[in-house]
N, C-alpha and C positions, 0 to 999 in steps of 0.2 A: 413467572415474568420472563425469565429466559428465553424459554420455548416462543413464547410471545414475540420478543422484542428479534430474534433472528430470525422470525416469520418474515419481519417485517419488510425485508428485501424481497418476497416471493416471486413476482416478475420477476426484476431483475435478474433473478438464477432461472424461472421457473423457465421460460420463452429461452432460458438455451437448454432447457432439458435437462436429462443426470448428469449430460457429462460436457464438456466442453464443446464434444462435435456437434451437438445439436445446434450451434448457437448460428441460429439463420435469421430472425428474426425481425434483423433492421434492415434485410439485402431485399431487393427486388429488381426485376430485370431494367426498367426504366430510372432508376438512382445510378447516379453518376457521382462517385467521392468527391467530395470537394476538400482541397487542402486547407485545415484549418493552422497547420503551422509548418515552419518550414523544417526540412531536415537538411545538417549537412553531408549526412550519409544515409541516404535512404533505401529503403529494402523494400524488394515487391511481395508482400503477402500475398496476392494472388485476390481472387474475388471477395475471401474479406478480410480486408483490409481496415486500419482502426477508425480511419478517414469517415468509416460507415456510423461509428459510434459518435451520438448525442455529448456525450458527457467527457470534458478531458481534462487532466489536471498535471500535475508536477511535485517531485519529491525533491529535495532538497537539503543543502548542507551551508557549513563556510566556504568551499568552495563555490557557491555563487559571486559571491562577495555582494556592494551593493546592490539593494532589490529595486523598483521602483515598481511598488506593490500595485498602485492604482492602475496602471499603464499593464501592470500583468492581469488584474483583473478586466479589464477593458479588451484586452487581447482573444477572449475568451475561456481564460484558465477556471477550472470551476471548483479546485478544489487543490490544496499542498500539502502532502508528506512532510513532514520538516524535522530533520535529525535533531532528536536532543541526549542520550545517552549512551556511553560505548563499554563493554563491561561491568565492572565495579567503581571507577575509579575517574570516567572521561563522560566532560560535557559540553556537544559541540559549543562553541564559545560565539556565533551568533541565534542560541536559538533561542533565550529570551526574545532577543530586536524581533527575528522575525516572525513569533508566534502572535506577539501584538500587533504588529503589523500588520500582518495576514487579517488577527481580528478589527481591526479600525476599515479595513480596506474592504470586508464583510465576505473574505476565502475562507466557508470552513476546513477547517486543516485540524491535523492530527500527528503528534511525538511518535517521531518510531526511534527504537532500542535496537543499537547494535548486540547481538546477543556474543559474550566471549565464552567457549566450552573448559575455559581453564580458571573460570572463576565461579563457584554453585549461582544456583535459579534464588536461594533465596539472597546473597549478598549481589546482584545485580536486583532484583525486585527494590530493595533495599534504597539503592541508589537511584534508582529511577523516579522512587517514589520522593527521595528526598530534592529532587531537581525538578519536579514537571508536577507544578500547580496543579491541580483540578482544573481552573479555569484557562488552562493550556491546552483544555480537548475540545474540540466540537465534533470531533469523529472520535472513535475510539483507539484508543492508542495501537500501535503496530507493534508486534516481533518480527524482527530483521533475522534470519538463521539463513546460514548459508557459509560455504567451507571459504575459511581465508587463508589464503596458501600464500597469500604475499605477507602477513602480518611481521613482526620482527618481534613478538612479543608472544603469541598464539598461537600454535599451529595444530592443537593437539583435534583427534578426530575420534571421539568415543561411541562405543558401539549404537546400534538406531537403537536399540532399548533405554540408551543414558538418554540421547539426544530427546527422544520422547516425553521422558519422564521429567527431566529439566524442565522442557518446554511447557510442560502443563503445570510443571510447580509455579512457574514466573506467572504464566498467562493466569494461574486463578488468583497468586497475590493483586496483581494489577487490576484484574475485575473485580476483587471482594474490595478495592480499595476506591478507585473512580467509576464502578458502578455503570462499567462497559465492555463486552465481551472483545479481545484485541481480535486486531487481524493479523494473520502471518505471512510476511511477505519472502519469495523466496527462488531460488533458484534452479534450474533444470536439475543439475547432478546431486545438488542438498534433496531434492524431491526426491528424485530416484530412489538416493540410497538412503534415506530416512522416512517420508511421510507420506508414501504412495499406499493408499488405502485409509490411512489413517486422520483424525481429524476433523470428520465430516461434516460437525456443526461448527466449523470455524469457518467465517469467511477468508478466502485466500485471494491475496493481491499476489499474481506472479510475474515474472524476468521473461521474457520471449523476445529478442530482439532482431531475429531472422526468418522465424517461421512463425505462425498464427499458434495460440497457446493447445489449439485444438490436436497439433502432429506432435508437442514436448509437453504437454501434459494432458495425456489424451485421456485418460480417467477422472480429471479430476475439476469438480465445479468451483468455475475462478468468479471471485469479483471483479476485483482488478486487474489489468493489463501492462505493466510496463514495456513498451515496443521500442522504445530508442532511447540513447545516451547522449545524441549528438542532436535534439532540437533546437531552434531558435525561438527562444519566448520574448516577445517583445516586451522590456521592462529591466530584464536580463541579462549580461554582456555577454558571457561564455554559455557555451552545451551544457543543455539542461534534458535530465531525465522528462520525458513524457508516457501520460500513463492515462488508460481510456478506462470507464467505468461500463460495465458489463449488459448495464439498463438504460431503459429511455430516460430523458430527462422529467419525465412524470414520477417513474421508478425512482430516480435518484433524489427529486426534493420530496416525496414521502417518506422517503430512510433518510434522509439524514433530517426531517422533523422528527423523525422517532429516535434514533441513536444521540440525538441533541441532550434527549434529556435524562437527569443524572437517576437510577433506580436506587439511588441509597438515600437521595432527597425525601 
């Protein structure tokens, strides 16, 4: 069933090939991008640009503050990340509101995990597990990894053989427990010096916010895209994360009927 069920995106990776540069597949010389949202700093990707992507959605915290769900789905958001755990110990304190929310409003969305490297994989599994229903997921839940240098709490950075081996401990509590393979989301220099080569049957949502993910993660087959911090989502008062999805929109509502449903059911 595994092997199966991350088939199940095969488009979506396949049509960009092994690696990220392959990913030509929505560009053609008569398409012209159309802006689907605004940014208030926006970057030229060059010919392709996210603009070309079918599918786009939004990640999410307390710092949105209120959502006005319907008016984001109407906008065209098709999908939200939405913070629910940070460590051991922290739970962003709207992700109850908004994960109902999201569900009433009909956004499947999915809990991502701040991952802390100063507290073990199995006492964050723990906690995550003990805050984020089952019926919290319509996507599969996220690992957040990536270095935080600003923390006041965290700073520690353990070699890429800990960071690994952490990460797989967590990622297989979380699947043997909701009955979905996570995704990991992450950043240029966390990739670099941790998970370049490594990982390969994971889908990866990654951070590019200046260059197309093709020139900062040039080996490595992404699903997701986060390209900006500074969007404007109608629904939304302040900058909001925007993040494209790697497949057409045929591709993307065949995975998430498949990733929908629970394998321990």
């Amino acid at each position: 069933m595994r092997r199966l069920l991350f088939c199940v995106l095969p488009l979506a990776i396949m049509l960009a090939g092994c690696t990220s540069s392959g990913y030509d597949y929505l560009e053609t010389a008569s398409i012209k991008p159309k802006t689907r949202f605004k940014d208030t700093d926006p970057q030229d990707f060059g010919p392709k640009h996210p603009q070309q992507n079918q599918v786009h959605g939004i990640d999410i915290s307390k710092w949105q503050g209120d959502i006005d769900w319907a008016t984001v789905k109407n906008s065209g958001v098709s999908f939200a990340f939405i913070k629910a755990t940070e460590g051991k110990d922290r739970v962003d304190p709207r992700f109850d509101e908004y994960w109902r929310e999201a569900r009433a409003a009909g956004i499947p969305h999915a809990p991502y995990h701040f991952y802390y490297f100063c507290s073990s994989a199995d006492q964050q599994a723990d906690w995550f597990i003990r805050n984020v229903p089952k019926e919290a997921m319509r996507l599969p839940p996220v690992l957040d990894v990536e270095w935080n240098a600003e923390s006041k709490t965290c700073r520690y950075r353990p070699d890429a053989e800990t960071v690994r081996a952490e990460m797989q401990r967590f990622m297989d509590r979380l699947e043997a427990y909701y009955g979905k393979r996570p995704i990991i989301y992450t950043s240029v220099d966390f990739h670099r010096d941790n998970l370049a080569g490594y990982f390969q049957d994971y889908h990866f949502w990654v951070r590019s916010v200046a260059k197309h993910p093709e020139v900062t993660y040039s080996d490595r087959r992404w699903a997701f895209w986060q390209y900006t911090s500074t969007g404007v989502i109608p629904g939304i008062s302040g900058p909001t994360d925007i993040n494209v999805f790697a497949g057409s929109a045929k591709n993307w509502n065949n995975w998430v009927a498949a990733v929908s449903k629970d394998r321990n059911s």
